[in-house]
C-alpha positions as CSV (number, residue, x, y, z in Angstrom):
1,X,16.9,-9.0,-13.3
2,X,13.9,-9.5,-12.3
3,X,11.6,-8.8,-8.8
4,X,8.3,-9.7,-7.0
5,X,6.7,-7.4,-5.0
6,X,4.1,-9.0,-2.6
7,X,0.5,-7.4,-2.0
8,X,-0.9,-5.9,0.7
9,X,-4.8,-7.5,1.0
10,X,-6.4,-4.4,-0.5
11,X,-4.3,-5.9,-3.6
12,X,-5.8,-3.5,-6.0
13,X,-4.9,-0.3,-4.1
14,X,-1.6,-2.1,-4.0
15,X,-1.0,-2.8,-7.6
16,X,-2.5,1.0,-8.2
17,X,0.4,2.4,-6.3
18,X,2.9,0.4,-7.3
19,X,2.8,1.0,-10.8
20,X,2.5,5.0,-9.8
21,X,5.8,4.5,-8.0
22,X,7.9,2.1,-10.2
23,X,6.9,4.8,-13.1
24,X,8.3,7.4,-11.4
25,X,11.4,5.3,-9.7
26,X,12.3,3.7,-12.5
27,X,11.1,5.1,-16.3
28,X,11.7,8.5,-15.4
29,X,15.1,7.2,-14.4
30,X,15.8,5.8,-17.7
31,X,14.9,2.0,-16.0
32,X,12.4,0.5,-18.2
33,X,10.6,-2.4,-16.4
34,X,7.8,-5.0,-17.8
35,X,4.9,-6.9,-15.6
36,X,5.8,-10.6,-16.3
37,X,3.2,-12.1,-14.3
38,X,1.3,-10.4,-11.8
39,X,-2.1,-12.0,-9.5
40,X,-3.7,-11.0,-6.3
41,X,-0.6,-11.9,-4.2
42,X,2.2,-10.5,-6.2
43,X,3.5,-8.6,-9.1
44,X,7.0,-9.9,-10.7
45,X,8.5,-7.2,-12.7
46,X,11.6,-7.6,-15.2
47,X,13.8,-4.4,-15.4
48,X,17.6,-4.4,-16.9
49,X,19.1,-2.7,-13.7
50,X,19.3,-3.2,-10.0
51,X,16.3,-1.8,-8.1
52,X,16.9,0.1,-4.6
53,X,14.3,-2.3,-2.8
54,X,15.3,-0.6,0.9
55,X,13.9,3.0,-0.7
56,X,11.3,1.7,-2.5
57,X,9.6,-0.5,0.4
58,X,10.1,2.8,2.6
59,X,8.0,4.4,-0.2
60,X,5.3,2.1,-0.8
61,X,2.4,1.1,1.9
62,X,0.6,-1.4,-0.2
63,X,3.6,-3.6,-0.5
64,X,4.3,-6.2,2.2
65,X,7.5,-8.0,1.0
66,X,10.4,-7.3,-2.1
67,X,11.7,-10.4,-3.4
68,X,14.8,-11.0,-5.6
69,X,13.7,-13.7,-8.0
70,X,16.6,-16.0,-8.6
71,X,15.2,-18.5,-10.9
72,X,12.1,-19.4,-12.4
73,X,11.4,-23.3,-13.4
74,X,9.1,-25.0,-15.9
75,X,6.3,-26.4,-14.4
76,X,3.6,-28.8,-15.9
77,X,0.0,-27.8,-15.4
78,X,-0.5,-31.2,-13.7
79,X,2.3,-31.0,-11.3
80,X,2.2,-30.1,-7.8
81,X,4.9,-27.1,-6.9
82,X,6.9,-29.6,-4.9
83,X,7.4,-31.9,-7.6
84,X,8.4,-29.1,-10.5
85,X,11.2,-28.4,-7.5
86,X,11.9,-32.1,-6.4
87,X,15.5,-31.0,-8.2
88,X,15.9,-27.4,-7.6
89,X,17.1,-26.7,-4.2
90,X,20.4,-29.1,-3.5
91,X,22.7,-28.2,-0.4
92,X,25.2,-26.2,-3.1
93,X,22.5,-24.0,-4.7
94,X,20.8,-23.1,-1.1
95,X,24.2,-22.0,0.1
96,X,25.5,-20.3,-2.9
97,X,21.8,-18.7,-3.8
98,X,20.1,-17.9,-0.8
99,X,21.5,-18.5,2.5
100,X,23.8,-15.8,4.3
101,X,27.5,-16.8,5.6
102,X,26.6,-16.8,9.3
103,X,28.5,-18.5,12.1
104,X,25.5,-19.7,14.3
105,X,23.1,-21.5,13.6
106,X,21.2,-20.9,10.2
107,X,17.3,-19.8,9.7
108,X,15.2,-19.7,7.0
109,X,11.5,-19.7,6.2
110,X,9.1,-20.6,3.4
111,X,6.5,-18.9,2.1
112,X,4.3,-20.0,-1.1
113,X,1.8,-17.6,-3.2
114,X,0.4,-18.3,-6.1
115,X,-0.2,-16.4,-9.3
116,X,-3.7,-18.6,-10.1
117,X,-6.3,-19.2,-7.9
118,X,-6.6,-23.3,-10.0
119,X,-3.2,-24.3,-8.4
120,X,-3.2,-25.9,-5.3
121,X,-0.8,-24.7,-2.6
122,X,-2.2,-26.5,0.5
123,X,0.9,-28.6,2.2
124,X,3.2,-27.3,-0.2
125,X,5.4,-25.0,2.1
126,X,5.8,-27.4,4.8
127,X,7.1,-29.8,2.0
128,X,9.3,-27.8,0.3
129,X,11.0,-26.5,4.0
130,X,11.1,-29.9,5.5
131,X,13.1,-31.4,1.8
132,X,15.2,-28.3,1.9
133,X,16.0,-29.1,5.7
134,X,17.0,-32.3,5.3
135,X,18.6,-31.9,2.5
136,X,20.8,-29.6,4.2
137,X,21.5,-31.6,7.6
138,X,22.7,-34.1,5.5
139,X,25.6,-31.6,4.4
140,X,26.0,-31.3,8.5
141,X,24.6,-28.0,8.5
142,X,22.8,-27.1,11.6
143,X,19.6,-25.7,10.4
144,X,16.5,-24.4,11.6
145,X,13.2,-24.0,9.5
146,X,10.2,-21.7,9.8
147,X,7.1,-22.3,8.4
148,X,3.2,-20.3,8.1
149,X,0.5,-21.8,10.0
150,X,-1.4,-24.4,9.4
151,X,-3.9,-23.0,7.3
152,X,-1.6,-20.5,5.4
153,X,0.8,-20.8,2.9
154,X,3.3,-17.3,3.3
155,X,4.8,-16.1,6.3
156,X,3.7,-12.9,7.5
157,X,6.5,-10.0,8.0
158,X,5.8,-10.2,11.6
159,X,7.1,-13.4,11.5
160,X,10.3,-12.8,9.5
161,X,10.9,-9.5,11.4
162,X,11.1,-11.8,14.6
163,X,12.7,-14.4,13.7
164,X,15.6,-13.1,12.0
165,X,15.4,-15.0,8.6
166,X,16.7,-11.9,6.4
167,X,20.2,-11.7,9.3
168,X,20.4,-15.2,9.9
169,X,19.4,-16.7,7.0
170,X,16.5,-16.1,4.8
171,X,13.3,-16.5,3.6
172,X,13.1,-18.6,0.3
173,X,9.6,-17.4,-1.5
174,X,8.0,-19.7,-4.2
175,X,5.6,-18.1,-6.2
176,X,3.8,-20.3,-8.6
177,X,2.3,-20.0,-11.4
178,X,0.3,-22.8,-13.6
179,X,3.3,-23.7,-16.2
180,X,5.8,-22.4,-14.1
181,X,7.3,-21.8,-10.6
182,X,9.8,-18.7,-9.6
183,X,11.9,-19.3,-6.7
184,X,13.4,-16.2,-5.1
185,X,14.6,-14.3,-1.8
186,X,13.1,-12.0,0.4
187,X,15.4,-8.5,0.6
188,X,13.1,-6.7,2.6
189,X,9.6,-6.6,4.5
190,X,7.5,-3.9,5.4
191,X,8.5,-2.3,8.4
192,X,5.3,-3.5,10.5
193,X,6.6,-2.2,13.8
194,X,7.0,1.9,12.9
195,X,3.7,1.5,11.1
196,X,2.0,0.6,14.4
197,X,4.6,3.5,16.2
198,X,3.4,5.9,14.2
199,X,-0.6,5.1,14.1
200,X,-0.8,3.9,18.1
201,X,2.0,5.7,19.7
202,X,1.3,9.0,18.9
203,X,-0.8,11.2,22.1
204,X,-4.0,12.1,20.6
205,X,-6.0,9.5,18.6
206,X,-9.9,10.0,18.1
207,X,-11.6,6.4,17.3
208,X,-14.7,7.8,17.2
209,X,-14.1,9.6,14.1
210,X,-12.2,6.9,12.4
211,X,-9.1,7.3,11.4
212,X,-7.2,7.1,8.2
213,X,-4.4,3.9,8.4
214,X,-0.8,5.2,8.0
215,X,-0.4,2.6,4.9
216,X,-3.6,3.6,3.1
217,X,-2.4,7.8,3.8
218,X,1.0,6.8,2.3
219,X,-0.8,5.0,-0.9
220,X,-2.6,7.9,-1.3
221,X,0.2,10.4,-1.2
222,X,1.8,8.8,-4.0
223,X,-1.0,8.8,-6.3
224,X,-1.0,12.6,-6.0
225,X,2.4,11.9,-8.2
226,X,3.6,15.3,-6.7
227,X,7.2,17.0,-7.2
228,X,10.4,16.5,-5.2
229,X,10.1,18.7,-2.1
230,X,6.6,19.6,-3.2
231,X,3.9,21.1,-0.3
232,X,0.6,19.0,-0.2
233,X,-2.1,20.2,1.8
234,X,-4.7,18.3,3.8
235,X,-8.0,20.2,4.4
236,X,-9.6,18.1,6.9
237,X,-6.2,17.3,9.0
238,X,-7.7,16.1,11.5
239,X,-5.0,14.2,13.8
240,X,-2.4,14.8,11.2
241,X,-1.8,11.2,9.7
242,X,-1.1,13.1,6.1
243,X,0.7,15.1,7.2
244,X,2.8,13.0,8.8
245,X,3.0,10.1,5.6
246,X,3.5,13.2,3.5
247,X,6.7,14.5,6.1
248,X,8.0,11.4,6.1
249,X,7.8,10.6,1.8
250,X,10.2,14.3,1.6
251,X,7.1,16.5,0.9
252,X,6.4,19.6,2.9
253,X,2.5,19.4,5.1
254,X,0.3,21.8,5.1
255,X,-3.2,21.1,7.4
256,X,-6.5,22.9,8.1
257,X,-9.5,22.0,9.8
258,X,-12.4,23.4,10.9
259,X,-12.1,22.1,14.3
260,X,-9.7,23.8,17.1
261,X,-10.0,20.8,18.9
262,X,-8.3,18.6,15.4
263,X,-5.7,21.1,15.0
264,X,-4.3,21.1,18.4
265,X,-4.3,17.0,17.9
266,X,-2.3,17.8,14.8
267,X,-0.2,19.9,17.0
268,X,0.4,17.6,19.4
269,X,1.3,14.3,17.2
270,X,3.1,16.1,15.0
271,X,5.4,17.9,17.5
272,X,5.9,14.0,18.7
273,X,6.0,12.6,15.1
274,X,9.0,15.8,14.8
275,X,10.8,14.7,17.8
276,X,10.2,10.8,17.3
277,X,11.8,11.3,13.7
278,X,14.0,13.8,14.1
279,X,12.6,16.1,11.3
280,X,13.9,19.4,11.2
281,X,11.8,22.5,11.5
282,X,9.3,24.3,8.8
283,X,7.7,20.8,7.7
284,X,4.6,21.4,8.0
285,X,2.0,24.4,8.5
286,X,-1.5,23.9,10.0
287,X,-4.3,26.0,10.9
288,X,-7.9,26.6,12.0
289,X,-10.2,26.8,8.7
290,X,-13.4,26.1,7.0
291,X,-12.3,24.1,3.8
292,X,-14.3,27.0,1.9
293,X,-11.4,29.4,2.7
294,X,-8.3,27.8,2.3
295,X,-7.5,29.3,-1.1
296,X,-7.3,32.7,1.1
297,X,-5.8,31.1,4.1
298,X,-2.8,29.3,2.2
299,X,-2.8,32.4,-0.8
300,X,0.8,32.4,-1.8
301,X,1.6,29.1,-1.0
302,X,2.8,26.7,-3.8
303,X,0.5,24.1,-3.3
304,X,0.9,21.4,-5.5
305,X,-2.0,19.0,-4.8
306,X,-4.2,18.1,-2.6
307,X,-4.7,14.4,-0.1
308,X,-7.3,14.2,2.0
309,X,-9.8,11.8,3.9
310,X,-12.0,14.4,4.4
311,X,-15.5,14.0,6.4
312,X,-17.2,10.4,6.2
313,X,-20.4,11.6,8.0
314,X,-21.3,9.5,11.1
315,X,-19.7,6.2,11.7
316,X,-21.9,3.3,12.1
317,X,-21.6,0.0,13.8
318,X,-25.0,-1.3,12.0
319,X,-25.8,-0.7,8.5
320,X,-27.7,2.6,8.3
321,X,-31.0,2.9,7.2
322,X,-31.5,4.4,3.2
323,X,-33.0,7.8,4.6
324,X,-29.5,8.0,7.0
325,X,-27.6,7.3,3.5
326,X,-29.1,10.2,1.5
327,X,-29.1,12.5,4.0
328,X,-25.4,12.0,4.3
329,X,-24.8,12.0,0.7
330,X,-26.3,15.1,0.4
331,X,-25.0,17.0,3.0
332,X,-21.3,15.9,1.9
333,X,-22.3,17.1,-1.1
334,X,-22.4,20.2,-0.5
335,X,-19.4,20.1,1.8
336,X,-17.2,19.2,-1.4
337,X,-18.9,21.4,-3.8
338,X,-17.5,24.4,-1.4
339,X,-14.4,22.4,-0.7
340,X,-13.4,21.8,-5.1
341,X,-14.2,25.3,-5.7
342,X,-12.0,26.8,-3.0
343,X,-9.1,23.5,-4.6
344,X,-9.7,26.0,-8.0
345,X,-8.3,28.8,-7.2
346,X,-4.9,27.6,-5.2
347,X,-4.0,24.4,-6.7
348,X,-2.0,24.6,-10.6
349,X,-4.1,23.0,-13.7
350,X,-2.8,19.6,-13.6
351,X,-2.3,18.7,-10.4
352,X,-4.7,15.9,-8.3
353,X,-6.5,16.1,-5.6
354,X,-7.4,12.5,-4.2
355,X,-10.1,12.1,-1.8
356,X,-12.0,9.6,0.3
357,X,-16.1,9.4,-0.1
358,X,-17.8,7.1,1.9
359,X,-19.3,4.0,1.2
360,X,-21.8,1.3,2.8
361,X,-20.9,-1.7,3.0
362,X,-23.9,-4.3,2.5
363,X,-21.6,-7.5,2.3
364,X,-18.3,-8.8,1.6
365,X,-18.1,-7.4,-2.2
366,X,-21.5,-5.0,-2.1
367,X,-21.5,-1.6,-1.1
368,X,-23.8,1.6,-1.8
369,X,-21.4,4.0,-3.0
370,X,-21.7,8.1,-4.0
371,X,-24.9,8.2,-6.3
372,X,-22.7,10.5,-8.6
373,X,-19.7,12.7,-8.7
374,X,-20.9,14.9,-11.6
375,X,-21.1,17.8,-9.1
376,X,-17.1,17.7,-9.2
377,X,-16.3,17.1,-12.5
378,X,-18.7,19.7,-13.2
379,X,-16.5,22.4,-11.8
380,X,-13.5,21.7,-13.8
381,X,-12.0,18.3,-12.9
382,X,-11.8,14.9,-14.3
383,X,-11.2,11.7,-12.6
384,X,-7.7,9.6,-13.0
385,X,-7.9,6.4,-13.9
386,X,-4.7,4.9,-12.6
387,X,-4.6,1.6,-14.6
388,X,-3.7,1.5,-18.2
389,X,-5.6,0.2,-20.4
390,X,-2.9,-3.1,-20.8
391,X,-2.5,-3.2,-16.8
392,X,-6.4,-3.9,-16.8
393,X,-6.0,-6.4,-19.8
394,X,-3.5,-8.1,-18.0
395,X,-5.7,-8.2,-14.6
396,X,-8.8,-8.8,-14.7
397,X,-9.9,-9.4,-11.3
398,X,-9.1,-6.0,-10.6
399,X,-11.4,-4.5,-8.4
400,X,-12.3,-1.1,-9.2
401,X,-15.7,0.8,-9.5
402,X,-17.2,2.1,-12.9
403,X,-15.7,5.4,-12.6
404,X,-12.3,4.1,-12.1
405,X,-12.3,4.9,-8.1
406,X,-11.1,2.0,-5.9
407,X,-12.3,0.6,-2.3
408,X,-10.0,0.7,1.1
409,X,-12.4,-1.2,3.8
410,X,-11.5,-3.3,6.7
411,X,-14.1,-6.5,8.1
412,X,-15.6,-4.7,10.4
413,X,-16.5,-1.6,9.1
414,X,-19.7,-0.7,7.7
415,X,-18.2,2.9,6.4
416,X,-15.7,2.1,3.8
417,X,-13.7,4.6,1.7
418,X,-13.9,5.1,-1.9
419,X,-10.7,6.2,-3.0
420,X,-10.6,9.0,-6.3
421,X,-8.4,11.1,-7.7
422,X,-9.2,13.8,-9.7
423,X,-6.8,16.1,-11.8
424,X,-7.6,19.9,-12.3
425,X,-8.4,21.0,-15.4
């Protein structure tokens, strides 16, 4: 059998987790699995056994859509996708293969990605849904196709979400490749709407600040790789947005913050996030604290790692000047020197803490990170690298810095976040 799992656009924080969470949903289940192709827009996986897409797209935040492949074609280099599949999708196939028994009127959409940047996809999914339309009229179906916009080739999950293709229909996904083209079906998309519920809905937010996505919180949960029923503890709580991710992934959240003002946010969402949910009581813990103390203010508790955003300095809507950059370096510095010495003394050897340290953004792919992190490995800790040495082989356009950390930014920003996790040794 074999799946593709599309990317989220921060596709190397995407591929990152998935591989964390397939690991641990699959392997450790006795359900080996092997990368069969894999690019910027998705990752196609063989495994011998059916995967539970619906739990595993609850799990992961860097994935957009799972996709049952259902065939893969030869293709030659010279061809354009439309032509390798000039044969592929006849009336039977489409109606045995992909689309739904459904009384009413039938839906589906196209979406194209492409697994090398060479091939040309422009055109190609209005094509392929207009051949496949007609195709199908002629059989006297009643039909109705739904295609990306002009300029894109995929259709958001937005636009499958609304439109119904996965109940009424589906969504056909090509995913091409230079000598050869998989055609498959959509199972599932990420659920777009309670990611927006649970970032915009909630009663306190605090732009100002900034504030951590849902997705990238969620991502960063699972790289912590922690236990079934395990407690993770956020330092720097803030609103409570890990707390929340962590809540809702089956782990227990545990919060502090220096601020009264955070915590009683925290409070607040996570009293809605309870009732909104319907999570039963003893969740989650918080409580007023300088990061320097939580080792005495959670002693007893089994922590098993730590997540946190933690404190980006200021937030800028012009690039800062080099003096505002040091300065801020250096008092975070001393902020997390207290903060991974207090991390020694309640987390267990072996367990992760992953963090977010700032970083200025210059331009699209230039950004003045961290001078150095020695000051934390120093004290005990080394740094994960989450790709294998034959994932990174496999991908080179990877995009992660030279001590194996990895970017989340967003266009506007000028404060991005460097993404590390470090194991306690």
């Amino acid at each position: 059998m074999q799946y593709a799992f599309i990317l989220g656009r921060v596709y190397t924080l995407s591929i990152a987790e998935l591989l964390v969470v397939l690991e641990e949903e699959l392997v450790e289940h006795s359900i080996p699995f092997k990368i069969i192709a894999v690019s910027i827009e998705a990752l196609i996986i063989e495994t011998e056994k059916q995967i539970d897409h619906e739990k595993l797209q609850r799990r992961l935040g860097g994935v957009i859509k799972i996709v049952k492949i259902v065939d893969s074609v030869k293709k030659r280099p010279q061809d354009s996708i439309n032509f390798a599949l000039q044969n592929y999708f006849k009336p039977s196939k489409l109606k045995k293969d992909f689309l739904k028994e459904y009384s009413g009127k039938k839906q589906f959409g196209v979406s194209v990605y492409l697994l090398d940047p060479t091939i040309k996809g422009f055109g190609e999914p209005k094509r392929l849904g207009m051949f496949i339309k007609k195709g199908l009229q002629e059989e006297g179906a009643s039909i109705r196709v739904c295609l990306p916009d002009y300029n894109s080739l995929s259709l958001a999950s937005v636009v499958v979400t609304k439109n119904l293709l996965l109940q009424k229909g589906a969504e056909i996904v090509v995913i091409a490749g230079i000598d050869r083209v998989y055609v498959g079906k959509t199972l599932i998309v990420q659920d777009f709407e309670d990611y927006g519920r649970r970032d915009y809905q909630r009663p306190i937010r605090d732009d100002k600040q900034g504030m951590i996505p849902p997705k990238v919180a969620q991502i960063m949960i699972n790289f912590a790789r922690l236990p079934k029923n395990a407690i993770v503890l956020d330092p720097f709580c803030g609103i409570g947005t890990i707390i929340q991710e962590a809540i809702l992934l089956g782990y227990k959240g545990y919060g502090s913050d220096i601020a009264k003002f955070a915590i009683s946010g925290s409070e607040k969402n996570l009293e809605w996030f309870r009732n909104r949910y319907k999570i039963p009581p003893g969740k989650y813990k918080l409580e007023v604290a300088d990061v320097a103390d939580v080792a005495t203010t959670f002693k007893g508790e089994k922590i098993a790692g730590v997540v946190t955003e933690g404190y980006l300095g200021p937030m800028y809507g012009s690039f800062p000047k080099d003096t505002d950059i040091q300065k801020n370096f250096e008092d975070l510095k001393k902020l997390w020197i207290s903060a991974f010495k207090a991390f020694k003394n309640l987390i267990p050897k072996g367990t992760r803490v992953v963090i977010c340290l700032p970083c200025y953004r210059k331009d699209a792919d230039s950004y003045i990170p961290f001078p150095s992190v020695d000051f934390i490995t120093d004290l005990g800790y080394n740094i994960e690298d989450l790709f294998p040495p034959t994932a990174k082989k496999l991908m080179p356009f990877l995009k992660i810095t030279e001590r194996n950390s990895m970017i989340y930014d967003r266009k506007d920003q000028v404060v991005a976040r460097e993404i590390i996790t470090f194991i306690n040794n």
